[in-house]
N, CA, C and O of each residue as an XYZ file, in Angstrom:
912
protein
N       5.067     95.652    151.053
C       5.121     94.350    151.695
C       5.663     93.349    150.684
O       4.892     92.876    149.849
N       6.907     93.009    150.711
C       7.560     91.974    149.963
C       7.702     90.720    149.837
O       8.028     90.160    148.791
N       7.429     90.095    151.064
C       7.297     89.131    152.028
C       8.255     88.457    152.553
O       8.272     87.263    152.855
N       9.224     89.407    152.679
C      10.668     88.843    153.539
C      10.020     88.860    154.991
O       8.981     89.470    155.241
N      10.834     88.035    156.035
C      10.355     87.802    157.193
C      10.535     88.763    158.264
O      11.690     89.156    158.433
N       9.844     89.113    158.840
C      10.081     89.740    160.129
C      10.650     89.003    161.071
O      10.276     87.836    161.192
N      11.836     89.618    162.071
C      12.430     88.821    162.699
C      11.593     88.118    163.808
O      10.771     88.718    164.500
N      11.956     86.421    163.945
C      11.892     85.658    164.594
C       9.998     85.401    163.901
O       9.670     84.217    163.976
N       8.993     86.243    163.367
C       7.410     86.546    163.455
C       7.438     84.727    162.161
O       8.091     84.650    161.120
N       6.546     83.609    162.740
C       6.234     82.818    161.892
C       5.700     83.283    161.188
O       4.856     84.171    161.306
N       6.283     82.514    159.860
C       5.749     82.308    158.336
C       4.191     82.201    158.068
O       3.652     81.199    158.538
N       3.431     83.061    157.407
C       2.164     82.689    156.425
C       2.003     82.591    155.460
O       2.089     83.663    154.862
N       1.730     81.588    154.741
C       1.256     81.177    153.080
C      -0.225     80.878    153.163
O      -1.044     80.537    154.017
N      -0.175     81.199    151.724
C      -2.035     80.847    151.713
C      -1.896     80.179    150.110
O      -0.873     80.326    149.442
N      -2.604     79.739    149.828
C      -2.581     78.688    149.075
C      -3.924     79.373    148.350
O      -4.871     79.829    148.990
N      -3.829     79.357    146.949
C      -4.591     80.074    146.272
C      -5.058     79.175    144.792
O      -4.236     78.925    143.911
N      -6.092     78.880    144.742
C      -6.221     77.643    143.457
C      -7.659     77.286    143.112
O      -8.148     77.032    144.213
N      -8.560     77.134    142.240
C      -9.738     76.190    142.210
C      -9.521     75.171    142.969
O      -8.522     74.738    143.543
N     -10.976     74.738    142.864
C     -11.684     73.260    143.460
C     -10.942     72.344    142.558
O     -10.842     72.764    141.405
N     -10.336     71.058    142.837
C      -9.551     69.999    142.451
C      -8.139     70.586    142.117
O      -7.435     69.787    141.499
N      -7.476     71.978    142.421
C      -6.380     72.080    141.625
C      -4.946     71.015    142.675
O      -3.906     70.437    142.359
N      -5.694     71.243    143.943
C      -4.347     69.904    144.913
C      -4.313     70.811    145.964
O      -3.333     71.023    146.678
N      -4.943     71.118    146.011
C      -4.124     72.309    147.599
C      -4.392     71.391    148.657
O      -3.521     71.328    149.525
N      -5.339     70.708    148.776
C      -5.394     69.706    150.032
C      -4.228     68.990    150.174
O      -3.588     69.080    151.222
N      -3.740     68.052    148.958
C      -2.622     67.536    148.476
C      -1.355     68.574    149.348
O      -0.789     68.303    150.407
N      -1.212     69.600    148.620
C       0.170     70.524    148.656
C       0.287     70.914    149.686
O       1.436     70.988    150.124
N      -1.307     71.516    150.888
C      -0.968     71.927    152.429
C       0.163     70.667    153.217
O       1.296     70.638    153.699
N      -1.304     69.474    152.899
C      -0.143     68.385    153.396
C       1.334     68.015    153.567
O       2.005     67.752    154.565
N       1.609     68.080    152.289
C       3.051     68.324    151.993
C       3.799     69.654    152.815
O       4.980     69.579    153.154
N       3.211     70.509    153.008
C       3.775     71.508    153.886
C       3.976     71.538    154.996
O       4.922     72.129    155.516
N       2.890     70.732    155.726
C       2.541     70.384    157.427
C       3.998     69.506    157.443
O       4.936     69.999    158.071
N       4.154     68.424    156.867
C       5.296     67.295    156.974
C       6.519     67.867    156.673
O       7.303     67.846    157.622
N       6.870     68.296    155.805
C       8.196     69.089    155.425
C       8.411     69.758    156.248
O       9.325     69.336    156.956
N       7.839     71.028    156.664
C       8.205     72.126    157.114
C       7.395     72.398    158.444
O       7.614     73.498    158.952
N       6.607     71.674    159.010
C       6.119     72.313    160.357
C       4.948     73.091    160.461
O       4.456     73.625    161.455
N       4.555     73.075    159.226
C       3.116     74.430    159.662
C       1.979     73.540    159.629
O       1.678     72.369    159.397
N       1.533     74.553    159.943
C      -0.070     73.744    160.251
C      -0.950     74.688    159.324
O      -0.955     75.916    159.402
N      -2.004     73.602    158.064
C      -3.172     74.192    157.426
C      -3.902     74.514    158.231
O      -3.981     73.918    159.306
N      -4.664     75.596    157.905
C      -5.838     76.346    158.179
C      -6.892     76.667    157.242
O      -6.740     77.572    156.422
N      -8.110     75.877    157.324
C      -8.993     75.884    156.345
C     -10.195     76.577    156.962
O     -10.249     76.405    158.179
N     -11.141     77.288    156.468
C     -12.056     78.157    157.151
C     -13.148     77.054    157.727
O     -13.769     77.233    158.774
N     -13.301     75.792    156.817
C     -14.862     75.321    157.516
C     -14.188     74.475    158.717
O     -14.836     74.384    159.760
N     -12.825     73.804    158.623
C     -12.502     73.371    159.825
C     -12.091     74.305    160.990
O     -12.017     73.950    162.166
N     -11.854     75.443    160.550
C     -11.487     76.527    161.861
C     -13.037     76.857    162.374
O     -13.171     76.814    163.597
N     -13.849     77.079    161.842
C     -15.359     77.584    162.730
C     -16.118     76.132    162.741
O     -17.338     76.069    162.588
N     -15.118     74.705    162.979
C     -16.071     73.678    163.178
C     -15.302     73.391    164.460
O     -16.005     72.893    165.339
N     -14.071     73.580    164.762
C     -13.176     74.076    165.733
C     -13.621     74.680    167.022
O     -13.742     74.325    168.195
N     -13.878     76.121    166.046
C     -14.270     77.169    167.064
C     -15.684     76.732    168.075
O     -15.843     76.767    169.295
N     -16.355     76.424    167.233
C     -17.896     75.777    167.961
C     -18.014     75.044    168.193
O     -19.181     74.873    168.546
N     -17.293     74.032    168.279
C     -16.966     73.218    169.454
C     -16.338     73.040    170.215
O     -16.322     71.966    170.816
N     -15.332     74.345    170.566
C     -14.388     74.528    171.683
C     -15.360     76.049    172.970
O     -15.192     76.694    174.004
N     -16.242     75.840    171.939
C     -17.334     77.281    173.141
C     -17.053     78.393    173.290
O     -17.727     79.137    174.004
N     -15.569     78.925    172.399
C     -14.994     80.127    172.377
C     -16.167     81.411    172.412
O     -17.266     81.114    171.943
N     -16.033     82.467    172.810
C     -17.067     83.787    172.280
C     -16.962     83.677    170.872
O     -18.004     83.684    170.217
N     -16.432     83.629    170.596
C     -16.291     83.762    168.718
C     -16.736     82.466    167.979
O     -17.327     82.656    166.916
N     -16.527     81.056    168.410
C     -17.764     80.046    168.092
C     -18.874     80.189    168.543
O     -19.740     79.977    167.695
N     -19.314     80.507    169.692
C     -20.575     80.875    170.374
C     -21.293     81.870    168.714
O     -22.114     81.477    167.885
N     -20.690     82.934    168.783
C     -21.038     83.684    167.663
C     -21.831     82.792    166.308
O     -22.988     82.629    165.923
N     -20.298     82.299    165.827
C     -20.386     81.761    164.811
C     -21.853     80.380    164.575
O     -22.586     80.060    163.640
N     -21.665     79.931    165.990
C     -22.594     78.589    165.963
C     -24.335     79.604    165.854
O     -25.279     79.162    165.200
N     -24.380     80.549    166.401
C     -25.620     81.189    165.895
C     -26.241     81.304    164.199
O     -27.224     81.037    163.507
N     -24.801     81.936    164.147
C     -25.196     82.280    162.789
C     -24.784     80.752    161.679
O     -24.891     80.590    160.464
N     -24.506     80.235    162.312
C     -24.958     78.578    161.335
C     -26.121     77.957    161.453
O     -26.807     77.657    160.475
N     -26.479     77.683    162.797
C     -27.639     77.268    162.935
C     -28.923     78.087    161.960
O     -29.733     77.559    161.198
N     -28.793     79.208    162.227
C     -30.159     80.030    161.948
C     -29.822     79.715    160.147
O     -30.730     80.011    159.369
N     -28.402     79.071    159.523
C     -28.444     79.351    157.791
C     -27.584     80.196    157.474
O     -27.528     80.250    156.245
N     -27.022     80.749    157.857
C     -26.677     82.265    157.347
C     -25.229     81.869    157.195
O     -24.842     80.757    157.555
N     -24.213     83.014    156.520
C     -23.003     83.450    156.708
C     -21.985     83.985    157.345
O     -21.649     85.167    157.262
N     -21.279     82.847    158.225
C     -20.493     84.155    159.432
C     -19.766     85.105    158.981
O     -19.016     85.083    158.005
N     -19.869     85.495    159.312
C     -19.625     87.576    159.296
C     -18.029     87.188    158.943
O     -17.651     86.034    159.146
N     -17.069     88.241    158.382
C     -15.782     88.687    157.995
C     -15.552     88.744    159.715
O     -14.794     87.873    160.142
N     -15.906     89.316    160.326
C     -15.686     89.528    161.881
C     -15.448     88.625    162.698
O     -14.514     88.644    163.500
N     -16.310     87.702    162.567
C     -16.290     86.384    163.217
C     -15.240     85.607    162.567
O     -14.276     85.395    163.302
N     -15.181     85.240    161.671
C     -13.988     84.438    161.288
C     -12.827     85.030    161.829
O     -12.092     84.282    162.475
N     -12.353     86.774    161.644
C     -10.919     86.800    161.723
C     -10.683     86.616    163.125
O      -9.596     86.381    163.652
N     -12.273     86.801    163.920
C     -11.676     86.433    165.527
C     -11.601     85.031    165.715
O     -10.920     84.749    166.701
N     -11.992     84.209    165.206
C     -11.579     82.928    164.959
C     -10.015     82.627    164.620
O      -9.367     81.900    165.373
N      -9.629     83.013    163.853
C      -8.577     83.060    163.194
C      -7.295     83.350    164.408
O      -6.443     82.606    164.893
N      -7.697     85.069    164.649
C      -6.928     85.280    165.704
C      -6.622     84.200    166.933
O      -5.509     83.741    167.191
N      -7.861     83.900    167.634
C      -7.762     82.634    168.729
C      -7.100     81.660    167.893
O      -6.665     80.921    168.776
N      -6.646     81.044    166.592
C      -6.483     79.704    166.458
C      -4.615     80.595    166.337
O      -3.565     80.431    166.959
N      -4.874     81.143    165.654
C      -2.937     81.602    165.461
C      -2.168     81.746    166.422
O      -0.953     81.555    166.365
N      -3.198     82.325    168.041
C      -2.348     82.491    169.001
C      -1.788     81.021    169.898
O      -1.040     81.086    170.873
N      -2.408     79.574    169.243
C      -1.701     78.577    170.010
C      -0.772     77.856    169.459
O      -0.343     78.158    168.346
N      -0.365     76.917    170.064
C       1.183     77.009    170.329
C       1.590     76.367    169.156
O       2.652     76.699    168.628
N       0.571     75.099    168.467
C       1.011     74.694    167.025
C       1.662     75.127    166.329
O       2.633     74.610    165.777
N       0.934     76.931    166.150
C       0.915     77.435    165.072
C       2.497     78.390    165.338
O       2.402     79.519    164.857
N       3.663     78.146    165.904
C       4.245     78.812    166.012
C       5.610     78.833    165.413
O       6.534     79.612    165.649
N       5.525     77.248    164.122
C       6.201     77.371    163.083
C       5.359     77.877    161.957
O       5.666     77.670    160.783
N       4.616     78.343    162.212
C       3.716     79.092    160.829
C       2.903     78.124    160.152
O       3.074     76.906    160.182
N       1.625     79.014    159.281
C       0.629     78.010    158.966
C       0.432     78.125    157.603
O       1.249     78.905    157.113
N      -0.409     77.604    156.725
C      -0.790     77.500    155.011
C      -2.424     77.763    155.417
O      -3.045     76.980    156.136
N      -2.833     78.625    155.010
C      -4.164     79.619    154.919
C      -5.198     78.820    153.698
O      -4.973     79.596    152.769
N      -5.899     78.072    153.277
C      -6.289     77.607    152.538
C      -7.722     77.877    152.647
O      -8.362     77.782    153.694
N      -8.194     78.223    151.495
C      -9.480     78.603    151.042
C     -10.266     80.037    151.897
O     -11.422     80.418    152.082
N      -8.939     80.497    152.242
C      -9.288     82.095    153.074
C      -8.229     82.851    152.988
O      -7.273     82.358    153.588
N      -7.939     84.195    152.309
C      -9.157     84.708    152.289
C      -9.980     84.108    151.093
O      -9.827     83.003    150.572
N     -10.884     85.083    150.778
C     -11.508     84.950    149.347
C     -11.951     85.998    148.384
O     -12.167     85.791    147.190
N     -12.099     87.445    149.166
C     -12.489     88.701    148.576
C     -11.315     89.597    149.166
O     -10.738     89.054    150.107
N     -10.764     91.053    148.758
C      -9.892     91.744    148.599
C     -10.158     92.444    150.787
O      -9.444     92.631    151.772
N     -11.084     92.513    150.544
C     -11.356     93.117    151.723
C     -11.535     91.968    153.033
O     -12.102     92.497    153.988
N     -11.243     90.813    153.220
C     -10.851     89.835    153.914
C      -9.662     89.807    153.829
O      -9.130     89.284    154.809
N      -8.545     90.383    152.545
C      -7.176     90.157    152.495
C      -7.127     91.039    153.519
O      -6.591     90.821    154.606
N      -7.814     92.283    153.107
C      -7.088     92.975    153.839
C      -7.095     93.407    155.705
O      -6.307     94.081    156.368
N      -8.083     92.827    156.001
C      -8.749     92.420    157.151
C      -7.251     91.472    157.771
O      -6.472     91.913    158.616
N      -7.154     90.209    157.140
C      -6.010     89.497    157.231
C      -4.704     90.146    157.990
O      -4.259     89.951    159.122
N      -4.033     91.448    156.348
C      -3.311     91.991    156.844
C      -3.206     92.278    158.441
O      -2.432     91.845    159.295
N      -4.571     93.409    158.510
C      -4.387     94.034    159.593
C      -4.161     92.833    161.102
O      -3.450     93.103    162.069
N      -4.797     91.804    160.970
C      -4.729     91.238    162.093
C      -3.350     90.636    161.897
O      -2.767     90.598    162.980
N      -2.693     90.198    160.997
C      -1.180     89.764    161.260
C      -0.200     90.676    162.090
O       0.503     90.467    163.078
N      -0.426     91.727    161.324
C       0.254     93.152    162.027
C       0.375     93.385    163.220
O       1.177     94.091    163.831
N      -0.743     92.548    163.652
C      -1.031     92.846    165.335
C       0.121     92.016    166.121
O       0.268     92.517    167.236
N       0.988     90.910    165.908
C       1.686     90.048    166.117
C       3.143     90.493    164.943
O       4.063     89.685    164.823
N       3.153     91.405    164.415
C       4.196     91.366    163.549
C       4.431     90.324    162.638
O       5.622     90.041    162.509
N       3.185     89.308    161.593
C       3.545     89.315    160.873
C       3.135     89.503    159.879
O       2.436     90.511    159.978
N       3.117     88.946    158.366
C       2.361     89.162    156.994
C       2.565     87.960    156.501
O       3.191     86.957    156.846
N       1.760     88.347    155.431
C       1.716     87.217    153.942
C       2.941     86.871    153.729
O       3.670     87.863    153.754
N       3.823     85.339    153.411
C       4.993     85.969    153.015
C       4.876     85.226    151.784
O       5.690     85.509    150.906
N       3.828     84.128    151.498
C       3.859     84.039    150.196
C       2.593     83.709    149.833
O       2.204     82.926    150.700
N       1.411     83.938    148.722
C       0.269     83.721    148.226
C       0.691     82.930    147.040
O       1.233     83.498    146.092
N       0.397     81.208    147.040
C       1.261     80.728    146.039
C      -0.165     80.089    145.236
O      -0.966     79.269    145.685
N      -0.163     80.640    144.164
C      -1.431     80.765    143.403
C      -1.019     79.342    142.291
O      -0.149     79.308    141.421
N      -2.101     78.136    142.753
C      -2.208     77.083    141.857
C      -2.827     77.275    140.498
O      -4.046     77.195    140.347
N      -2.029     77.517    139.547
C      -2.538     77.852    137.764
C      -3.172     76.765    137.227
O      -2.703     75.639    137.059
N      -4.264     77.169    136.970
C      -5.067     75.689    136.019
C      -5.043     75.818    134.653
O      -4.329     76.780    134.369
N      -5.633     75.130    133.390
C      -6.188     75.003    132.719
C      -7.591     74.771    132.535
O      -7.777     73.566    132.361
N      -8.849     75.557    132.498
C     -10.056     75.114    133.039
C     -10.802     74.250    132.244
O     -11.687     73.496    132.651
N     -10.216     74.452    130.487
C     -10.850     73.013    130.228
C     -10.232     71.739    130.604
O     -10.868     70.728    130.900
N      -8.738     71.861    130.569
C      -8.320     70.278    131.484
C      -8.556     70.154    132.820
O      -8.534     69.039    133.342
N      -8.835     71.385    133.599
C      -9.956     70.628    134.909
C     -10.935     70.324    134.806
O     -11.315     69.521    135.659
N     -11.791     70.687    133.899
C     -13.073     70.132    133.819
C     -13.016     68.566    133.625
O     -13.717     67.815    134.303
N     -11.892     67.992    132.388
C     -11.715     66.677    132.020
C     -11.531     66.285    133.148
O     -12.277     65.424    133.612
N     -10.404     66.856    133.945
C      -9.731     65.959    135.423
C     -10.623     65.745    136.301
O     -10.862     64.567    136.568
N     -11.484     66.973    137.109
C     -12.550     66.659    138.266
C     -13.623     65.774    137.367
O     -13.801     64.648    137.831
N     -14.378     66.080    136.151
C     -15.707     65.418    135.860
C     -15.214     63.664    135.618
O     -16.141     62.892    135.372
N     -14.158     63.231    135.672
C     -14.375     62.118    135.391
C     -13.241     61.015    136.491
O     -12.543     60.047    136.188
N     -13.537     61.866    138.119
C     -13.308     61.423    138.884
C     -14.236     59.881    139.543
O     -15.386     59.600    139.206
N     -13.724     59.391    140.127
C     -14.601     58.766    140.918
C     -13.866     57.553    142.590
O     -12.713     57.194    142.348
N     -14.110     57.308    143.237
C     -13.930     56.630    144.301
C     -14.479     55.354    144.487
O     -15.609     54.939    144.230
N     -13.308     54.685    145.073
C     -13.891     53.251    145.639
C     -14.345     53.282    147.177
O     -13.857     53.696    148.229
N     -15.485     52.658    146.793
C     -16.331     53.288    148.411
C     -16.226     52.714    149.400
O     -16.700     53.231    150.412
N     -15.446     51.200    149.497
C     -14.798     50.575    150.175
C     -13.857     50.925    150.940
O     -13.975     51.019    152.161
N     -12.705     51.182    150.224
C     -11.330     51.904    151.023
C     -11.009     53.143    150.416
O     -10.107     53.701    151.042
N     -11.458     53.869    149.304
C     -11.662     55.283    149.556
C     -10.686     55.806    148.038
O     -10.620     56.920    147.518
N      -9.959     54.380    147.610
C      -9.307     54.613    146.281
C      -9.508     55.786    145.436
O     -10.680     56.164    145.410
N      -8.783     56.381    144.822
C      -9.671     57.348    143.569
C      -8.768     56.243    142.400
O      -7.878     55.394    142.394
N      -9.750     56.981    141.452
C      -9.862     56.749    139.821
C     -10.337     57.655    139.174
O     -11.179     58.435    139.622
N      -9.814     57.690    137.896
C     -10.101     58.572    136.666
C     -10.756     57.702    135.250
O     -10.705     56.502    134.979
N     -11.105     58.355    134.831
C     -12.004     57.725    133.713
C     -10.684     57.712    132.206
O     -10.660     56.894    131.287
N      -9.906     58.682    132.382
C      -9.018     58.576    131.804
C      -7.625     58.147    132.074
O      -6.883     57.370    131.474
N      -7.459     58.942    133.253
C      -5.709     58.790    133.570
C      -5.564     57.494    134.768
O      -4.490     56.999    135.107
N      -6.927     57.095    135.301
C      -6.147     55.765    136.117
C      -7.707     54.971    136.353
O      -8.457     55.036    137.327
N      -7.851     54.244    135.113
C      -8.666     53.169    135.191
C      -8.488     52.039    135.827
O      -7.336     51.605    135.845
N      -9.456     51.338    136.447
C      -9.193     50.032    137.393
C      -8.742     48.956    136.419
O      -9.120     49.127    135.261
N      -7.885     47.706    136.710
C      -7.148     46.982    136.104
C      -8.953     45.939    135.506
O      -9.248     45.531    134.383
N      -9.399     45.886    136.243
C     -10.913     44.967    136.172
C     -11.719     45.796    136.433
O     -11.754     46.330    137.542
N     -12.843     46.189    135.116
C     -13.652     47.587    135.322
C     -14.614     47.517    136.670
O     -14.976     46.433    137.128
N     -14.927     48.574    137.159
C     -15.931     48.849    138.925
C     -14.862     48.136    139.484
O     -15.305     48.161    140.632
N     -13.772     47.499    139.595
C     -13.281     46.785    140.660
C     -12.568     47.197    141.273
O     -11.742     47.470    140.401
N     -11.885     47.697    142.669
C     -10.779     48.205    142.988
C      -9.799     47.879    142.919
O      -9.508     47.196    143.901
N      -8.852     48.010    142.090
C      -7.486     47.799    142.489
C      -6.689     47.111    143.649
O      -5.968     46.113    143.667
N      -7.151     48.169    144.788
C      -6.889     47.785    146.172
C      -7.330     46.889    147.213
O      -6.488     46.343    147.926
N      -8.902     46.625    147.421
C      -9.124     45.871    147.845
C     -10.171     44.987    147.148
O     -10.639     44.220    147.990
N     -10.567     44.850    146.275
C     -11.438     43.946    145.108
C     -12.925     44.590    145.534
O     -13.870     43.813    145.391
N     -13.177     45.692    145.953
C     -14.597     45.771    146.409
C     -15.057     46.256    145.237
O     -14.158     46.335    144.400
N     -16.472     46.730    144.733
C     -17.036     46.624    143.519
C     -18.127     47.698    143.705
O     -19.197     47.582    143.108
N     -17.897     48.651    144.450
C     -18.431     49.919    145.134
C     -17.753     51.493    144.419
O     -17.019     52.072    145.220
N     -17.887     52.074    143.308
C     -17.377     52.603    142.798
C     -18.437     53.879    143.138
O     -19.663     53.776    143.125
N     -17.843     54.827    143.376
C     -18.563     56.109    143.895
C     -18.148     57.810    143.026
O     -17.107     58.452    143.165
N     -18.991     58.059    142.423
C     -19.374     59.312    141.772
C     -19.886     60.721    142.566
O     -21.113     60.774    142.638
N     -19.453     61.424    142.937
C     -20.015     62.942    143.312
C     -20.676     63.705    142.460
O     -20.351     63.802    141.276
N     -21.380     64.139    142.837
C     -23.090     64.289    142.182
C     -22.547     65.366    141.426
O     -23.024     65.506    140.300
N     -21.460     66.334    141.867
C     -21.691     67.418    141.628
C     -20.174     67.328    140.784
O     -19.892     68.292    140.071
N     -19.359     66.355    140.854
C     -18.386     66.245    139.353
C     -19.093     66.078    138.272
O     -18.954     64.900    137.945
N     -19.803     66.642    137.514
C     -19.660     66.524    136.145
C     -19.721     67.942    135.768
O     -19.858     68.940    136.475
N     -19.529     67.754    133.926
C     -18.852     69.218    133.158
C     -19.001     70.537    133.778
O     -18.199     71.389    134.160
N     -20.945     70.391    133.749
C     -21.387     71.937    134.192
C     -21.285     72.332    135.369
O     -20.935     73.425    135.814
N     -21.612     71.382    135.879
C     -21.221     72.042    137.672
C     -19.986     72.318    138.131
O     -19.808     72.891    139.207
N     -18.683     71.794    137.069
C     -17.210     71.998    137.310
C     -17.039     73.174    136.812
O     -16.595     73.966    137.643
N     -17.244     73.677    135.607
C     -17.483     74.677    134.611
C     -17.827     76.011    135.770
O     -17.131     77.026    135.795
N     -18.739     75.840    136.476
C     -19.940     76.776    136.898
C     -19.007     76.858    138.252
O     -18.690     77.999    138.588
N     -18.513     75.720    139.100
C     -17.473     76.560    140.104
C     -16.304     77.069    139.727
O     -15.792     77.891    140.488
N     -15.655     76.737    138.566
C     -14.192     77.267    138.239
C     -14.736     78.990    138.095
O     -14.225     79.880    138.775
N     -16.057     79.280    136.899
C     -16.477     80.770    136.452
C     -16.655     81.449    138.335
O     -16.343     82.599    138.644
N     -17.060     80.688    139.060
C     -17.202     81.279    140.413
C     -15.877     82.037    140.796
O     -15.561     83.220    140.926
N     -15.161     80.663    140.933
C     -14.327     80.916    141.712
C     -12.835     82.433    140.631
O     -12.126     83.255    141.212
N     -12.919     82.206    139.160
C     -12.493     82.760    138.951
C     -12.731     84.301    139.389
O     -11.862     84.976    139.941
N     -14.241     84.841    139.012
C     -14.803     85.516    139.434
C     -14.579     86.274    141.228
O     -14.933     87.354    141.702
N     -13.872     85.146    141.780
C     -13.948     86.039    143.351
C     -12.593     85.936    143.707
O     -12.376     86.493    144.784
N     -11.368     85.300    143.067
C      -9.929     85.242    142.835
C      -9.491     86.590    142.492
O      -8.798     87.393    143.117
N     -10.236     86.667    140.997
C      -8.962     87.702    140.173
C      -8.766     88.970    140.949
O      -7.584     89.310    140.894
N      -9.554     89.835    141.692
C      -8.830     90.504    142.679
C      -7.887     90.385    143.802
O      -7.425     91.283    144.506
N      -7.687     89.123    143.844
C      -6.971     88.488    145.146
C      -5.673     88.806    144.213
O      -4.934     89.790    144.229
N      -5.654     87.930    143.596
C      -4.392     87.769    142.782
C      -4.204     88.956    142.598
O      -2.976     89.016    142.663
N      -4.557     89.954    142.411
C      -4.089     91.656    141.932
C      -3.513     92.077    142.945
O      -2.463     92.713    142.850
N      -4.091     91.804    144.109
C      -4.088     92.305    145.341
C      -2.702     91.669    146.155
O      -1.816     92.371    146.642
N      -2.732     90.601    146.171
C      -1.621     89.883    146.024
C       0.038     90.502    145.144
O       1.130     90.808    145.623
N      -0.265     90.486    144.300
C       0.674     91.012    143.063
C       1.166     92.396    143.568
O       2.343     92.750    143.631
N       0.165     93.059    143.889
C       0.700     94.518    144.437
C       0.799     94.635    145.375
O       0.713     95.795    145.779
N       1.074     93.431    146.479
C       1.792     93.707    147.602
C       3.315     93.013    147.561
O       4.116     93.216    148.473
N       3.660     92.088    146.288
C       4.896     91.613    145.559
C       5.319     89.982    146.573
O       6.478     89.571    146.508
N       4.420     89.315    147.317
C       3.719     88.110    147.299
C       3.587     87.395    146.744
O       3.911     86.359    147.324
N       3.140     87.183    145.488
C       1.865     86.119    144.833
C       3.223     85.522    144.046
O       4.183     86.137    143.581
N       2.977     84.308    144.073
C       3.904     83.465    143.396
C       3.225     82.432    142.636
O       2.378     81.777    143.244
N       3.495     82.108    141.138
C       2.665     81.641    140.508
C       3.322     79.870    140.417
O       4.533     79.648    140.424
N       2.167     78.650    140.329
C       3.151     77.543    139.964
C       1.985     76.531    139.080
O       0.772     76.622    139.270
N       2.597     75.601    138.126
C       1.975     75.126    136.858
C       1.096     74.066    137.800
O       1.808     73.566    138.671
N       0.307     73.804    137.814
C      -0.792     73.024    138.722
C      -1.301     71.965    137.745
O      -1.997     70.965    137.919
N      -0.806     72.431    136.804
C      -1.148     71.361    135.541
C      -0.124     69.999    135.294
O      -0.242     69.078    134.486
N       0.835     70.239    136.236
C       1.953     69.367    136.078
C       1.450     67.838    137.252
O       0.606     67.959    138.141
N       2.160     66.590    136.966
C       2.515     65.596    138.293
C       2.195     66.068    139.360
O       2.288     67.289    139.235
N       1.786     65.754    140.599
C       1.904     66.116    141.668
C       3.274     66.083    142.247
O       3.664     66.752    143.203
N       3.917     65.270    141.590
C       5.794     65.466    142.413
C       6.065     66.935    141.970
O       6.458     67.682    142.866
N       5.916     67.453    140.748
C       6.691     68.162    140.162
C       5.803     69.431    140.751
O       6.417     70.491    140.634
N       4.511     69.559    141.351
C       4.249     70.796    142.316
C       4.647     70.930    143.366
O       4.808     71.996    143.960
N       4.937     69.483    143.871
C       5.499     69.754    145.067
C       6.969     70.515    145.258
O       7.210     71.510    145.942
N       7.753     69.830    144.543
C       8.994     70.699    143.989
C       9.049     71.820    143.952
O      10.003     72.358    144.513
N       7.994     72.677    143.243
C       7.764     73.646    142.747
C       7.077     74.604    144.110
O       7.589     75.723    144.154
N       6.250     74.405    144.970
C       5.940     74.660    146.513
C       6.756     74.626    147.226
O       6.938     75.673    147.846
N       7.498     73.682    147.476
C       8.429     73.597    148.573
C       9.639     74.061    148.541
O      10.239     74.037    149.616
N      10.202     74.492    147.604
C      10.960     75.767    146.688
C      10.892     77.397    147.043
O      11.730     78.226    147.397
N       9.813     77.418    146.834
C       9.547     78.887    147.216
C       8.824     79.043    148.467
O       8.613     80.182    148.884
N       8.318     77.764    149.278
C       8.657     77.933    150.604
C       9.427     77.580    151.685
O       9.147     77.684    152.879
N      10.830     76.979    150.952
C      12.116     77.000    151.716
C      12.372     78.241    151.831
O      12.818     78.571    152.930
N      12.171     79.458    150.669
C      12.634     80.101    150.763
C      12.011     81.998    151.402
O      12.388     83.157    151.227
N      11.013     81.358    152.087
C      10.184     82.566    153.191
C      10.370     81.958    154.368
O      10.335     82.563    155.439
N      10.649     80.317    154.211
C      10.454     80.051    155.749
C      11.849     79.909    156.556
O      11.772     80.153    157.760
N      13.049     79.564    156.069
C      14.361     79.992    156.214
C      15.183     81.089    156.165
O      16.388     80.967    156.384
């Protein structure tokens, strides 16, 4: 699987990266450029269960009661959301799969429609300069501004920039260790993806450490060139 296109079968990318690396950022950029539509797992089964599907029906059980919806439930989720009509310039897969055996689950249900992966474009970090970047985030709670403690301080300290409000907002869970402790996660449930990826000749790597112009460049590059 190389990820040249099957004729006429829309394009799939999945977007592969830690927490803060931009993929929210970069789907965006994809939806507008090119026509596809993101697909994120907690908005597809927030979707599903509230559209009453058998497969939200499912899913809304097993939320309520706490638990984890099943590999099963999602890809029938998945399936119902791919077969409408949005999705028929192709979509950006974000934050799914996540383990080797969901890839491959994936596979099989593309197959069913003739298509595949055609690119897994894996956002490269630096994990001690994410730690600097996410831990010393913060928001204006007013109109929703961000700021950095380093790279974009307010002109008048707590003040916004944008609209003068004086509401400066911290996430509990940006600082060192808890950034530290999801990157070791997430590395931890990646590095088979990426293998897995790699040996199906897919996975395309891009510097995530750079501008956000200069990823975008760097994305929309190598998906001119699966989706044309």
């Amino acid at each position: 699987m190389d990820g040249s296109r099957t004729s006429e079968a829309p394009p799939v990318l999945i977007l592969l990266g830690p927490p803060g690396a931009g993929k929210g950022t970069q789907a965006r950029m994809l939806e507008e450029r090119f026509g596809l539509v993101q697909l994120s797992t907690g908005d597809l089964l927030r979707a599903a269960v509230a559209s009453g599907s058998e497969a939200g029906k499912a899913a809304k059980v097993v939320m309520e009661a706490g638990g984890l919806v099943s590999d099963d439930i999602v890809i029938a989720i998945l399936r119902d959301r791919l077969a409408a009509p949005d999705c028929a310039k192709g979509v950006i897969l974000d934050g799914y799969p996540r383990t080797t055996a969901q890839a491959v689950a994936l596979d099989d249900l593309l197959a069913e429609t003739g298509q595949q992966i055609n690119a897994a474009i894996l956002l490269e970090v630096d994990d001690v300069k994410m730690v600097v970047r996410i831990a010393g985030r913060f928001t204006c709670g007013a109109c929703g501004e961000g700021y950095h403690d380093s790279f974009k301080i307010p002109k008048v300290a707590e003040t916004c920039d944008c609209c003068g409000a004086q509401q400066m907002i911290r996430r509990a869970d940006d600082n060192a260790k808890t950034v530290m402790s999801r990157l070791d996660a997430y590395h931890e449930q990646t590095e088979p993806l990426i293998s897995y990826y790699k040996g199906s000749g897919t996975l395309r790597r891009v510097d995530a450490m750079r501008g956000i112009a200069a990823i975008q460049s760097a994305i929309a590059a190598l998906t001119e060139s699966v989706v044309n």
